[in-house]
C-alpha positions as MATLAB code, in Angstrom:
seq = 'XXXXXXXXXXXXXXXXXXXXXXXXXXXXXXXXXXXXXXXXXXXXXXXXXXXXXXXXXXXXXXXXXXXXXXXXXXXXXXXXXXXXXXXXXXXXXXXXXXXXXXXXXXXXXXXXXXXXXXXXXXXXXXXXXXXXXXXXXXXXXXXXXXXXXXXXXXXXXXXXXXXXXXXXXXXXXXXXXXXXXXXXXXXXXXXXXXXXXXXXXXXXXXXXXXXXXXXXXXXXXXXXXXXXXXXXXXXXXXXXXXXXXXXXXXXXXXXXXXX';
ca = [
      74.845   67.177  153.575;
      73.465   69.393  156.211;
      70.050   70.788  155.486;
      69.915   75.054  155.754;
      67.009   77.241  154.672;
      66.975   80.889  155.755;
      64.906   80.117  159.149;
      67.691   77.125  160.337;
      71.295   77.384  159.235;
      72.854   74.262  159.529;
      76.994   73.545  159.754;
      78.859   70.167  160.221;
      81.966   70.569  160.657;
      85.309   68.040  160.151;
      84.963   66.580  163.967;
      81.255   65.523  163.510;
      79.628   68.732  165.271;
      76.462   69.862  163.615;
      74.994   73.108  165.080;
      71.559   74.167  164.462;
      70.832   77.795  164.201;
      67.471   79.369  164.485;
      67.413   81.877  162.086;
      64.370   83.920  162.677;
      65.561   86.658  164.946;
      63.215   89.777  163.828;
      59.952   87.253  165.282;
      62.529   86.018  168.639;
      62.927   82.970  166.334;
      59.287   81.599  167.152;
      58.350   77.915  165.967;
      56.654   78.759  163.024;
      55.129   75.453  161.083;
      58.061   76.234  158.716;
      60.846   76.339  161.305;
      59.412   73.000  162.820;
      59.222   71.557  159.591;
      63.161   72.542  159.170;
      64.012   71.131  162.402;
      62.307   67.781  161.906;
      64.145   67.689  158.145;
      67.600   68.263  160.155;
      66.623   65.671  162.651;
      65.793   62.629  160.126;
      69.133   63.488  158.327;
      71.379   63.576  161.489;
      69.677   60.078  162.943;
      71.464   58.604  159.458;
      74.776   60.242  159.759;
      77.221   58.295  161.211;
      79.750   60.829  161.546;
      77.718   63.161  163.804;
      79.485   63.365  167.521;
      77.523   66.345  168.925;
      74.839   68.869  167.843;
      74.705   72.068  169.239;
      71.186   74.385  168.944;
      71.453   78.206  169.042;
      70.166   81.002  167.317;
      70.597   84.340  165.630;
      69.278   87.800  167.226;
      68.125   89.195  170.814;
      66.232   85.683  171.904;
      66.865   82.133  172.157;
      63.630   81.258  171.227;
      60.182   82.733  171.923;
      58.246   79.516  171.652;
      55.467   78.995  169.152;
      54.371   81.506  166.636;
      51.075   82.751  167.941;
      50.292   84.936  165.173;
      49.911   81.833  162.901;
      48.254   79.708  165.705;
      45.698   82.557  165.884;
      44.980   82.684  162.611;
      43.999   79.148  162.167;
      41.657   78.012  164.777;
      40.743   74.914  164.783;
      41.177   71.582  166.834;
      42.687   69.705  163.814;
      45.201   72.274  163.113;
      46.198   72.340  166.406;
      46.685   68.793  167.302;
      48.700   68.699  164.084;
      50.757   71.532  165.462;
      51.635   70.591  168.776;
      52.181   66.617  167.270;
      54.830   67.998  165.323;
      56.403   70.104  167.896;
      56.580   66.965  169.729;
      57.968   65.130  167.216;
      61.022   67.125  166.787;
      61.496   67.343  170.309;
      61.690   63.520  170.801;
      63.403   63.382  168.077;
      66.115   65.465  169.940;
      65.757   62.777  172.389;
      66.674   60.017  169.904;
      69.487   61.096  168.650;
      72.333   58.728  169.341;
      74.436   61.730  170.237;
      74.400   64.587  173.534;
      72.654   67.781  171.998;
      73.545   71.040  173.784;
      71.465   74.098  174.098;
      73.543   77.276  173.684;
      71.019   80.067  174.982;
      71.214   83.859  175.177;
      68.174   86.455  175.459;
      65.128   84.574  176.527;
      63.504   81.368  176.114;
      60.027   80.820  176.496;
      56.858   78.505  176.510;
      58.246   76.028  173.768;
      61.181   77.715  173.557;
      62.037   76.772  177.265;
      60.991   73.275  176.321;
      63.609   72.927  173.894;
      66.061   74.014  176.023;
      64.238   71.806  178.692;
      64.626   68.523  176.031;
      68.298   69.241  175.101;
      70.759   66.571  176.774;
      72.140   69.459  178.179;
      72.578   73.218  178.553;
      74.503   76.131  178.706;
      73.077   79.442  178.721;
      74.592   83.779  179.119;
      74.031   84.856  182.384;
      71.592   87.845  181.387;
      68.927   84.668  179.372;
      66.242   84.215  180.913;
      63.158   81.559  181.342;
      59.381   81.429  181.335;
      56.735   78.554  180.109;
      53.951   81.655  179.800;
      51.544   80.264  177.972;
      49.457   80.947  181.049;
      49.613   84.634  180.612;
      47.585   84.247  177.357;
      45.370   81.818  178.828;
      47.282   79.004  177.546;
      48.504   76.605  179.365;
      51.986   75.111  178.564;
      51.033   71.715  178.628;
      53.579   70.132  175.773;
      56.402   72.268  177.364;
      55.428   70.915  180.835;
      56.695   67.167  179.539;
      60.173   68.061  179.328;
      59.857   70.934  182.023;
      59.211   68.000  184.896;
      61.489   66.110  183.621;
      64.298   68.387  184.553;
      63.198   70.355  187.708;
      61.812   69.288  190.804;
      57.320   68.807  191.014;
      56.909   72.504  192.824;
      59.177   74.188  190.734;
      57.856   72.833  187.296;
      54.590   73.646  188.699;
      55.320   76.920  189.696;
      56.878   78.418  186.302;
      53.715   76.835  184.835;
      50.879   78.433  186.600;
      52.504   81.551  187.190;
      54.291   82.227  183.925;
      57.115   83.890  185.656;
      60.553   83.925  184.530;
      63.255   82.826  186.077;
      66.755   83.899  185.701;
      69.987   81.959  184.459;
      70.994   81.239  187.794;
      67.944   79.991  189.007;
      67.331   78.075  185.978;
      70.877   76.420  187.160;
      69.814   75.873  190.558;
      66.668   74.114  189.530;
      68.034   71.887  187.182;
      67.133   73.726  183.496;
      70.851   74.133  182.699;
      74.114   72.873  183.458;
      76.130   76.682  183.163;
      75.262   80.087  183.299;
      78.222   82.033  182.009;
      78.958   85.754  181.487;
      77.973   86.234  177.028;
      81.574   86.952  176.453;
      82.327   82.606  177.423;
      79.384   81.007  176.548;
      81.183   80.039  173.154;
      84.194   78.671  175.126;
      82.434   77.151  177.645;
      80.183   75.632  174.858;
      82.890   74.474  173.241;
      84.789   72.920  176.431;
      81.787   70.295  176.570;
      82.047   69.679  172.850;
      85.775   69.026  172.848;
      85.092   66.862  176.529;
      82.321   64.448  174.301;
      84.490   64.190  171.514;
      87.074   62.682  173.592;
      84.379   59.900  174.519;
      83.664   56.719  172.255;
      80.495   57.598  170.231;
      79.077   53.873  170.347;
      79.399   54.271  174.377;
      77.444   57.354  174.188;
      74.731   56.287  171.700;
      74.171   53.457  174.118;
      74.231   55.567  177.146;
      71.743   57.735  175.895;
      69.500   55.719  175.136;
      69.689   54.033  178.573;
      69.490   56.986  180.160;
      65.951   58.151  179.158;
      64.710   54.423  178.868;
      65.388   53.993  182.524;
      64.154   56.968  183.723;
      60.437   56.206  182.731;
      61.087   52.498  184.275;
      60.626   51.074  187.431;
      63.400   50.888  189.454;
      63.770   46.777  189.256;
      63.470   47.131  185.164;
      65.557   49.955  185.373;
      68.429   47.742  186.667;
      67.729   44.908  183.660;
      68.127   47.317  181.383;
      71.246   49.021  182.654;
      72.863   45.760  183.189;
      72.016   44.453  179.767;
      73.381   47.638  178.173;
      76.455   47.466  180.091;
      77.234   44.410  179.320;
      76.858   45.076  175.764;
      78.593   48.039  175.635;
      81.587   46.018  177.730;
      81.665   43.757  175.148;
      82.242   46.057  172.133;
      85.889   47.122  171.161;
      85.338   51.018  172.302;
      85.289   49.642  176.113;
      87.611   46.898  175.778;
      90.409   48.763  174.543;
      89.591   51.753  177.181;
      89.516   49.433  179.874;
      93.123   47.784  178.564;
      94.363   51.180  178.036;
      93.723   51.882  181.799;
      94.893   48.573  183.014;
      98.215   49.390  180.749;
      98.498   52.921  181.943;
      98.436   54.991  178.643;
      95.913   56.556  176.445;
      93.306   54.437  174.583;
      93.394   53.900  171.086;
      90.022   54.859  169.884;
];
């Protein structure tokens, strides 16, 4: 059963989508130790569900996400705490990584500092035209070191760079054009357009996806040689399970595969 408190409402519904929902809009739905601690709870119980197809993070009020609660970070300094903190923050976020399904982002209003880094460690991302972006830790002195992980993972060395030594946000469109998010849309589609690449996955074998994933990020921290053993070795694997071999018959036969 999905997990909800009032900080993260949680909803599966009949096709196997779960969407997340941070629920903490009067504080721009900061990562509070609570909210991270909901997230990771939601994360272990998806990983076991064999029914999930696609998860889908959003969240209630004017922000996406304002990145980590610095009222409570303030007001517990010391080098312990923090490493605790930002361990756990990374936790959930590679635990977003290891899910064996595509998570989607669904932004409006802004996302910042760890806030853009969850957007940054989604599979992918849609956001409203009128969201924008900032890792701007920098402006407090901080910088956003965890977020920077996931932020040069998706946009070019300068870019990455630049957001995170000047602070400065960026708007939807640029976020598109350097690699942050698949869509910007006007507010009025992002549902539809959201839902578009839902109903596009579900259409997909989930056992091809789950191994695709998984692929996908292995390779990219591999050479290029390993890279290539890997693929191959999933490939053939996935050719060999029923999912592919009936899709491939299906095409061969001209019709629609039985999945």
């Amino acid at each position: 059963m999905p997990i909800n408190s009032s900080i993260l409402l949680t909803s599966m519904d009949e096709r196997g989508v779960m969407t997340l929902t941070l629920n903490r809009p009067d504080a721009f739905n900061a990562m509070s130790e609570a909210l991270l601690e909901a997230l990771q709870a939601s994360i272990t119980q998806m990983s076991e569900d064999p029914n999930l197809r696609v998860v889908v993070i959003q969240a209630n009020g004017k922000a996406f996400c304002a990145g980590h609660d610095l009222k409570e970070m303030r007001a517990q300094p010391s080098d312990a705490y923090y490493r605790d903190l930002f361990a756990r923050c990374s936790q959930v976020m590679m635990g977003l990584q290891n899910l064996p399904v595509p998570v989607i982002a669904k932004v409006h209003g802004l996302a910042t500092a760890a806030g853009c880094q969850l957007v940054a460690q989604c599979d992918l991302a849609v956001s409203s035209d009128n969201a924008t972006f900032a890792v701007s830790g920098v402006n407090v002195g901080l910088f956003c070191a965890t977020p920077s992980v996931a932020l040069t993972r998706n946009l070019s060395r300068k870019a990455a760079f630049e957001m995170l030594a000047t602070g400065a946000f960026i708007s939807a469109a640029q976020a598109v054009d350097k690699g942050l998010l698949n869509y910007a849309v006007s507010l009025d589609e992002l549902d539809n357009k959201v839902a578009e690449m839902v109903n596009t996955i579900l259409q997909k074998p989930r056992v091809a996806l789950a191994m695709g994933k998984a692929l996908f990020y292995r390779q990219l921290e591999s050479s290029m040689v390993t890279a290539y053993e890997d693929a191959t070795t999933t490939m053939a694997c996935n050719m060999m399970d029923a999912c592919a071999l009936e899709g491939v018959q299906a095409f061969i036969d001209k019709r629609k595969p039985n999945w």
